[in-house]
C-alpha positions, 0 to 999 in steps of 0.5 A: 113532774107537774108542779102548780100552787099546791099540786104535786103530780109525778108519774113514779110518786103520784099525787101530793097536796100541801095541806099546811105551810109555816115559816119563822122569820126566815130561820126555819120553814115547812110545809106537810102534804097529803099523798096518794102514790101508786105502790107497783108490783115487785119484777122479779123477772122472766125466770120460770123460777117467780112463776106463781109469785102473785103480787098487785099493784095498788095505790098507798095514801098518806103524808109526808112533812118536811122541814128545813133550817138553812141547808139542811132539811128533814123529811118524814114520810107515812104511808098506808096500802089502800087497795088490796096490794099489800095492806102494809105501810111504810115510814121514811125519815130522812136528813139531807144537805142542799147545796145553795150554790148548787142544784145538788142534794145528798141525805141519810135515812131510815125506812121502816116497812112492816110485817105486811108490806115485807111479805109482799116485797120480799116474803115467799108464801106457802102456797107460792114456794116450789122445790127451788123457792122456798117459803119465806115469811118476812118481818117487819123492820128497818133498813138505811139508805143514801140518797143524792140527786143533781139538778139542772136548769134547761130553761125558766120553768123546766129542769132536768135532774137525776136521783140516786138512791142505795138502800142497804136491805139488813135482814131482809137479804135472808129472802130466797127473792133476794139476790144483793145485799142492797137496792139502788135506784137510779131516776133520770127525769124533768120538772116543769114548773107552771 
């Protein structure tokens, strides 16, 4: 991750640029960014099974605010296909807990993907469905998720830090690509800060 000024560039959530920046006499501060992040194609595998699965990557556009009131923060996140990989969009609302006397940061979620991005996610299409893949046409709706994170200083300007994140899938788990009830991630990676 590359941080300067205004610029936000990350290999896994692309570019961000802070449009607008407030605070309030040190009580609460935030800031609203416009972003452009690549949405990568669903790995569903080696298995013969996904064959005919065809899913692009593309790029999404969008923006993402945030404000934060002592140690707590809200997040809100909008963003929209703008190649041809999906045409859907997304939103996330998050409330996290930082830890002033720790690199340590632990929120609770919501995420909504529409009907679109669904499909392109976790939906089998007619043409794409076989005899042990059948179709399956996803909806649009919302899922929950945990996320934490732990950072730790290297140096004056680089730091290393490592992000969790389990999203419970709801309904979506009736998809035949769908193997466990939820997703987790798991992000190891530095930031250097000009």
């Amino acid at each position: 991750m590359y941080e300067k000024d205004r610029l936000t560039l990350s290999t896994l959530d692309g570019a961000s640029y802070r449009i607008f920046d407030f605070s309030e006499t040190n009580q609460y501060e935030g800031s609203m960014s416009v972003i452009v992040s690549p949405r990568f194609a669903p790995d569903y595998g080696e298995s013969l099974l996904y064959n005919d699965l065809q899913r692009r990557s593309g790029l999404d556009i969008g923006i993402t605010g945030e404000v934060s009131y002592g140690n707590f923060v809200f997040e809100f996140r909008g963003q929209s296909g703008m190649t041809s990989g999906h045409n859907g969009f997304e939103t996330n609302t998050q409330i996290s807990y930082q830890s002033r006397a720790l690199p340590v940061e632990l929120g609770i979620g919501v995420r909504y993907r529409d009907r679109k991005l669904n499909q392109y996610l976790f939906g089998v299409n007619q043409s794409e469905s076989n005899e042990s893949l059948p179709a399956y046409t996803a909806v649009g709706g919302m899922t929950s998720f945990i996320s934490g994170m732990i950072a730790l200083p290297l140096s004056r300007n680089l730091m290393s830090y490592l992000q969790i994140e389990y999203e419970d899938l709801g309904t979506l788990t009736q998809s035949p690509l769908v193997a466990d009830n939820a997703v987790s991630q798991v992000i190891l990676g530095v930031i250097y800060q000009w």
